[in-house]
C-alpha positions as CSV (number, residue, x, y, z in Angstrom):
1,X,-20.8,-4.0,3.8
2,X,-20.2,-0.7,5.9
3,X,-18.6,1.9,4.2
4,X,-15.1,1.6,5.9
5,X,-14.3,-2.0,4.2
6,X,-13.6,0.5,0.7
7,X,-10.6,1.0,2.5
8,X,-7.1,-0.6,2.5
9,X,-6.4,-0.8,6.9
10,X,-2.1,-0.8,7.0
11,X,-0.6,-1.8,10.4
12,X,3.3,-2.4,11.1
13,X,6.1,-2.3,12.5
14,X,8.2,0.7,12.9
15,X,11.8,0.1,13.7
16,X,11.9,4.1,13.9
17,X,9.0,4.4,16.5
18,X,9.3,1.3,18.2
19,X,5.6,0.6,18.4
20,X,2.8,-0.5,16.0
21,X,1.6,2.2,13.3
22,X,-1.9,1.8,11.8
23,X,-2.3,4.3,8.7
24,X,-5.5,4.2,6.0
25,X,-3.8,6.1,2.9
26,X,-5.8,7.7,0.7
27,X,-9.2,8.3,3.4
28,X,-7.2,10.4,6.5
29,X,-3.9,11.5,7.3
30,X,-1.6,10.5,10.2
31,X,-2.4,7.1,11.7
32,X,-2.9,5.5,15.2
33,X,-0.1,4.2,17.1
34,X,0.8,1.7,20.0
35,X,2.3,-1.2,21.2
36,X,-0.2,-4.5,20.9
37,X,-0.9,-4.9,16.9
38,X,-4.8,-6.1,17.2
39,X,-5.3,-3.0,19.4
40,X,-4.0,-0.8,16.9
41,X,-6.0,-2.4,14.2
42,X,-9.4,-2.0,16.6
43,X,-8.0,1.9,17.2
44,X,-7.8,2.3,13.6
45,X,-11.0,1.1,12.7
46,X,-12.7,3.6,15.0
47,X,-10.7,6.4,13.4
48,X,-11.8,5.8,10.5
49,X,-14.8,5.2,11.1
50,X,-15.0,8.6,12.6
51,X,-13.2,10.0,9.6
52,X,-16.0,9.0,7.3
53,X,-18.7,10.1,9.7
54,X,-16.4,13.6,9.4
55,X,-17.1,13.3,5.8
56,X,-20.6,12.8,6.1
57,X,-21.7,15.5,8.4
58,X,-19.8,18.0,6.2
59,X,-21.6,16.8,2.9
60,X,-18.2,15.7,1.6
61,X,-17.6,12.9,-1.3
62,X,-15.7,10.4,0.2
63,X,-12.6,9.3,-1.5
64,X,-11.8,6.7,-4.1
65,X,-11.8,3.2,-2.4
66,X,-8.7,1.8,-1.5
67,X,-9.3,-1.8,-0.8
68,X,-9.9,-2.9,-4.2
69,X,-9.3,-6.1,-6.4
70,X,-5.7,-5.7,-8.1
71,X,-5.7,-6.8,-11.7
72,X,-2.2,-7.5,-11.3
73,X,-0.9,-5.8,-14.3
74,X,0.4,-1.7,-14.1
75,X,2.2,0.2,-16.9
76,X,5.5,2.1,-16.0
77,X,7.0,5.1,-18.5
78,X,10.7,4.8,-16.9
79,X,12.2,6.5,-19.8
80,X,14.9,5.1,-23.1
81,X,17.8,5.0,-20.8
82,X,16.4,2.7,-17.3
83,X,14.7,0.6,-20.5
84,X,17.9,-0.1,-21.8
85,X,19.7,-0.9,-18.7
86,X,17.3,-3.0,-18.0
87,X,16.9,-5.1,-20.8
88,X,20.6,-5.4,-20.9
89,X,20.3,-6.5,-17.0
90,X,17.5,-9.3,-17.6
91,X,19.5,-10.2,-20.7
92,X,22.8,-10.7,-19.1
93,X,21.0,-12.9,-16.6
94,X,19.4,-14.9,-19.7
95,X,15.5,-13.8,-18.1
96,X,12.6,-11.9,-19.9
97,X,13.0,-8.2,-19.2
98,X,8.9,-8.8,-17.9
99,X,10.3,-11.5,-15.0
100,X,13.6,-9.4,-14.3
101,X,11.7,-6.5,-13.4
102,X,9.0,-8.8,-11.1
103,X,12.1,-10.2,-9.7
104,X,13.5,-6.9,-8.3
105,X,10.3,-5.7,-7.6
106,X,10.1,-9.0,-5.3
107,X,13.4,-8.3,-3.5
108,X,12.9,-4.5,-3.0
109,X,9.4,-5.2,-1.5
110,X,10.3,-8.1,0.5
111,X,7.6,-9.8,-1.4
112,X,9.6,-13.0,-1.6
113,X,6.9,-15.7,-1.5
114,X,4.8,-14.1,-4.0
């Protein structure tokens, strides 16, 4: 494994810069740009690539790894009154407040099929 699979590659769309954006969060800032997707993706992985070689040659710790399993579970403290409306949302709906809350998460994040 080379040291640049710790790390969650992102490429997409952008309506706003009408061309593919290719971003690593959490190892470099900015991103790569262009207009063929799998280009991008190859452009990115040089970048980061350099990035970490960046890292090396200036006896740097690289950051925490990005591309990791996901247990599936994360806590949220969203405070006594966004608990309240939403339990009374999920309830009007006759759903857990657990499955209302995956619900909108599903339909904020596009994440339909999941």
């Amino acid at each position: 494994m080379k040291e640049s699979d710790r790390y969650l590659k992102i490429v997409q769309w952008s309506e706003e810069d009408a061309c593919y954006i290719g971003t690593c969060p959490g190892l470099m800032l900015g991103g790569v740009h262009g207009d063929n997707e799998i280009d991008v993706y190859v452009e990115l992985c040089e970048a980061i690539e350099e990035c970490i070689q960046i890292y090396q040659e200036d006896g740097d710790a690289l950051p925490e790894a990005t591309a990791k399993p996901y247990s599936g579970q994360f806590n949220l403290d969203v405070g006594c009154e966004l608990h309240k409306a939403l339990s009374i949302a999920a309830l009007q709906v006759n759903e857990s407040l657990e499955h209302f809350c995956i619900n909108k998460l599903k339909q904020h994040t596009h994440l339909h099929h999941v």
